[in-house]
Every structure is written in C-alpha cells, then in structure tokens.
C-alpha positions in Angstrom: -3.1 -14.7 -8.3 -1.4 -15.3 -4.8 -2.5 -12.9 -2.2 -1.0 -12.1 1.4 -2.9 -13.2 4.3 -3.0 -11.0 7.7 -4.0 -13.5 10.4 -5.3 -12.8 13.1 -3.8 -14.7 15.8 -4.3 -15.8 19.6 -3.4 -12.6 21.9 -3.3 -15.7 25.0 -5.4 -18.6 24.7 -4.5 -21.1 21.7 -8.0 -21.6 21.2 -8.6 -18.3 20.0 -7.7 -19.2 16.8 -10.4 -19.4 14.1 -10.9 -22.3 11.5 -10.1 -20.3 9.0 -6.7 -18.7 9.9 -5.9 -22.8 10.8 -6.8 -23.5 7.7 -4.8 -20.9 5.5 -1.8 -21.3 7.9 -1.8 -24.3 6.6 -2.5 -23.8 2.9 0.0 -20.9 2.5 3.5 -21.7 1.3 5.4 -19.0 3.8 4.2 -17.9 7.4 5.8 -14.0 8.1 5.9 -13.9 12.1 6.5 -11.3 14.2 8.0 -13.4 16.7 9.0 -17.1 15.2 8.7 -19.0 18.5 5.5 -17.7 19.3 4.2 -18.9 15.9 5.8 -22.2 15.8 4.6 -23.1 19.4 0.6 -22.2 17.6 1.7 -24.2 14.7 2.8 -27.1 16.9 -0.4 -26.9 19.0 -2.4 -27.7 15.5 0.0 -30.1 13.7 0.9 -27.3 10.8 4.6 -28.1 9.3 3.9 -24.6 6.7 8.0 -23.1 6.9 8.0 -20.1 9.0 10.5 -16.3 8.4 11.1 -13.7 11.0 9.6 -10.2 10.0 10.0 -8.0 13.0 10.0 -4.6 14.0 14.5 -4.8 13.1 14.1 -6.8 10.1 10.7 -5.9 8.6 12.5 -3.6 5.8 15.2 -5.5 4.9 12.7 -8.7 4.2 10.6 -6.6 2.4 11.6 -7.3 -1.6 11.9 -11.1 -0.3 9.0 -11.1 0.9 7.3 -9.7 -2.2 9.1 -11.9 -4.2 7.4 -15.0 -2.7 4.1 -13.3 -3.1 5.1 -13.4 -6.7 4.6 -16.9 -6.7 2.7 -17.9 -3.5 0.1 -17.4 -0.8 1.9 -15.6 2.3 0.3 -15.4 5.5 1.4 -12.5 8.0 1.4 -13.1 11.9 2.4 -11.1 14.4 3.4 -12.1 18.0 -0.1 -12.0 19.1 -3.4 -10.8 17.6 -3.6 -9.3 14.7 -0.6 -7.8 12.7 -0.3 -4.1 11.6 -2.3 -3.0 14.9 0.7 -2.1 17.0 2.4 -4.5 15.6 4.8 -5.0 11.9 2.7 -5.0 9.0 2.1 -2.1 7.3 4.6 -1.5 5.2 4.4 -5.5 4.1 0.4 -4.4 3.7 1.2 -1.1 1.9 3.7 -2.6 -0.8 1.8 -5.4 -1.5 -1.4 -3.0 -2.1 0.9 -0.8 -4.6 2.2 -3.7 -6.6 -2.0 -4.9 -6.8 -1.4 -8.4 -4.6 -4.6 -9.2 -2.9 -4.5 -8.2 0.5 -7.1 -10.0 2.7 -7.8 -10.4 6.4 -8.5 -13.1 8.3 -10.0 -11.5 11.5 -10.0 -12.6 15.2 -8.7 -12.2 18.6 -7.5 -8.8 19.5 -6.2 -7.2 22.8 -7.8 -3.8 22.1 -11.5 -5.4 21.7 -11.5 -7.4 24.4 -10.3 -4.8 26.9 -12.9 -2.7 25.8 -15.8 -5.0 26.0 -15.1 -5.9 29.3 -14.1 -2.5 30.6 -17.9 -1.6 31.5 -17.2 1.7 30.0 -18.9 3.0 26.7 -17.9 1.0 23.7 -19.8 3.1 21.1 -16.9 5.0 20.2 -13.6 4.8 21.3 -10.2 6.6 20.6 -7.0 4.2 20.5 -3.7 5.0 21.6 -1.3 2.4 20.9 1.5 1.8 23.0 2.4 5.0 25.4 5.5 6.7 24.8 8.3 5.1 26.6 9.5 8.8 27.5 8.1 10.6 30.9 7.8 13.7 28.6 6.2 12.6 25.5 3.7 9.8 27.0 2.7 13.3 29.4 2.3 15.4 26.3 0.1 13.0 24.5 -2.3 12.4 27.6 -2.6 16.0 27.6 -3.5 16.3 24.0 -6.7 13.7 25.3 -7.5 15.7 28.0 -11.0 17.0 26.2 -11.6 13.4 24.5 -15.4 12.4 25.0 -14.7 9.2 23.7 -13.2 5.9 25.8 -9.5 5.5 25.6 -7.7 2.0 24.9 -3.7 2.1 25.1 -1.1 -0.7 26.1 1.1 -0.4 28.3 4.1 -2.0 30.0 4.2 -3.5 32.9 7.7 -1.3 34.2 6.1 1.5 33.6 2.3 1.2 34.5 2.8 3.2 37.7 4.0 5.9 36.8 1.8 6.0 33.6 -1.1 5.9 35.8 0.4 8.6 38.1 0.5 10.8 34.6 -2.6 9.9 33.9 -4.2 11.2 37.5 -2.3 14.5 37.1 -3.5 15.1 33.7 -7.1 13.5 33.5 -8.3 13.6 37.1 -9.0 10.6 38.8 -11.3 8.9 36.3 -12.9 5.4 35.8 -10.5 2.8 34.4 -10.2 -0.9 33.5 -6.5 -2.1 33.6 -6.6 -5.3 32.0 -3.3 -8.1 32.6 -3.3 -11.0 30.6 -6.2 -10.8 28.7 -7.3 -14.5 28.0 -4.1 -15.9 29.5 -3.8 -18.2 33.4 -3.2 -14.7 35.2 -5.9 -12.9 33.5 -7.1 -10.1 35.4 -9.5 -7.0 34.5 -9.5 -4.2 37.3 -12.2 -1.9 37.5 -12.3 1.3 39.6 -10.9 4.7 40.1 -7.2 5.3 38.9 -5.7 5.8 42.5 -7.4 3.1 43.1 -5.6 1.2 40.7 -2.1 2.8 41.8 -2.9 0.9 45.1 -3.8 -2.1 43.8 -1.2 -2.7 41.5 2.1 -2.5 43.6 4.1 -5.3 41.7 2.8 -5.0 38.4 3.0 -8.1 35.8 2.2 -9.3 32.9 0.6 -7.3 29.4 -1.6 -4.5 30.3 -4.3 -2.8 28.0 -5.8 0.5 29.8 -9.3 2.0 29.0 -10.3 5.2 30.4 -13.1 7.0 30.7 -13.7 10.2 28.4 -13.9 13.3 29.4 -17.5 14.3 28.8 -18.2 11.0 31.0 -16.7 12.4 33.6 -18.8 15.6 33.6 -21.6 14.4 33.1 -21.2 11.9 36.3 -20.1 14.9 38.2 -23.2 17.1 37.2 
C-alpha cells in the first residue's frame, strides 16, 4: 500500500538533511513542496531527478483530490519550504485526508526551526508553549501575548523580520522586560542567536534581517528570579 511521506527538510544548511529523507525523496514517485525552488535547489544539491508539484498555502486545497489520487497508486513525499511540513507550514489537511481515507501516514523527522531555537536559547526546555507565527495585526498579535501573560512555560514563536520591533515593543508592554533569545538564521551564513533582556534586544536589532524564531521566558521564571 503506498503511504505519504512528511519529510523533514533543511530549515538552512543542506546538510541537515538525513539519509533517510535522501533516500525516500528519491524512492517516491511525486515530491509535494511547499515552495518548488527551494526543493529543487535540495534535490539538485543530492543528484535526485523524483518530479516535483507545488502545494502551498493558495493551492494546497485545490491539489488536494490530485494529490490523493497519486497516493492511490504511489509513495508521495510532502516538503515544505523548510523543516518539517504541517508545523507552520501546509500539511494538515494533505495529513488529515490521507488519515481518513486509511493511507499510511509516516514521518521522516529532522531539522526544525522551533527545536533549535530552543536548545540554544539557555532558557528552560522542559516544557515549552509554541506560538507559531505572530499575528500580522498590532491588535490581535497584542491580544494573544496577553492571553500568555501567566504562562510558566518558555515561549517559541516566529516572527518576521518587518515587524520584530514592534513585536518586541508588544512584548515589553505586556510581559515586562523578560529574558529572550532572538534567533536570525538559524543554521544559515548570518546565523545569529541573541541572548539578553528584550530592550536589550530592541537596541540591538535596529535593521533587522533575516528569519527570526523568539523564545521567552515564562512567567513563573521571572518571579522566581525576582524573589
């Protein structure tokens, strides 16, 4: 029976990849990426000639039933742009269908944008809460750092670089001037992981750059440093 393959992908570095996902990239009849020049560009870096389709945030519904139909018949593997697909990224309803029609679903884990931050932050990874992307809106993105206000546990989100600033302003306001790790370009040239206060962030990133994934420190950190 064919099954779909979500593949975990390089979120930077194109030797992220594991030797599994290079060799069921390979073995699958149809690659479903996110972005198709992304994927090709990883497929060219390992000599893999498997035909790629988009599936995108615009398109992901309408190449649904075709989609399905090739499962009908053939392995699929499902990429997104980078890391792994259906974390922020188009996947689930792919994922969901293919689960209600009974097609294996499998995963084929690896690099991942939210992990890394967080292991590198140098603030507690025992349990953490994770955000997604921030609204885009001044008024929703405020309303849902308020609803974290009391959160114990550390908080990863991504965010863009356009709008950092003022997310970190929101966060200030709301949270307090907590410990955070704003991490550009995880595994990429520019990488960059900055560790400090959040107005100390502000001031350190004037011209902001790149992909940024925040973690914050919870709010029972906070007291507790403060006792």
């Amino acid at each position: 029976m064919s099954s779909l393959y979500v593949v975990a992908t390089p979120i930077g570095n194109l030797e992220d990849i594991s030797l599994r996902a290079l060799r069921l990239l390979q073995e699958v009849k149809l690659i479903a990426a996110e972005d198709t020049r992304t994927t090709r560009h990883l497929l060219n870096a390992y000599n893999i000639k498997t035909p790629v389709t988009s599936y995108h945030e615009h398109s992901k519904r309408a190449k649904l039933d075709y989609l399905l139909s090739c499962l009908e018949m053939d392995d699929v593997a499902l990429v997104s742009e980078a890391g792994v697909p259906g974390l922020s990224d188009p996947g689930y309803e792919l994922i969901n269908a293919a689960i209600e029609r009974a097609i294996p679903v499998v995963a084929v884990p690896g690099a991942s944008a939210v992990t890394t931050a967080l292991v590198v932050s140098g603030l507690p990874t025992n349990q953490f809460l994770y955000l997604g992307f921030l609204p885009r809106r001044p008024q929703q993105r405020r309303r849902l750092i308020r609803s974290i206000a009391a959160e114990s546990r550390t908080i990863v989100a991504f965010e863009a670089p356009h709008r950092l600033i003022k997310t970190l302003s929101d966060i200030q306001v709301v949270l307090g001037d907590r410990r955070i790790a704003v991490c550009r370009e995880l595994t990429k040239f520019y990488e960059e992981v900055f560790r400090g206060k959040v107005s100390q962030a502000m001031e350190h990133f004037t011209e902001p750059r790149g992909e940024f994934t925040l973690v914050i420190e919870g709010e029972a950190k906070v007291n507790k440093l403060s006792n």
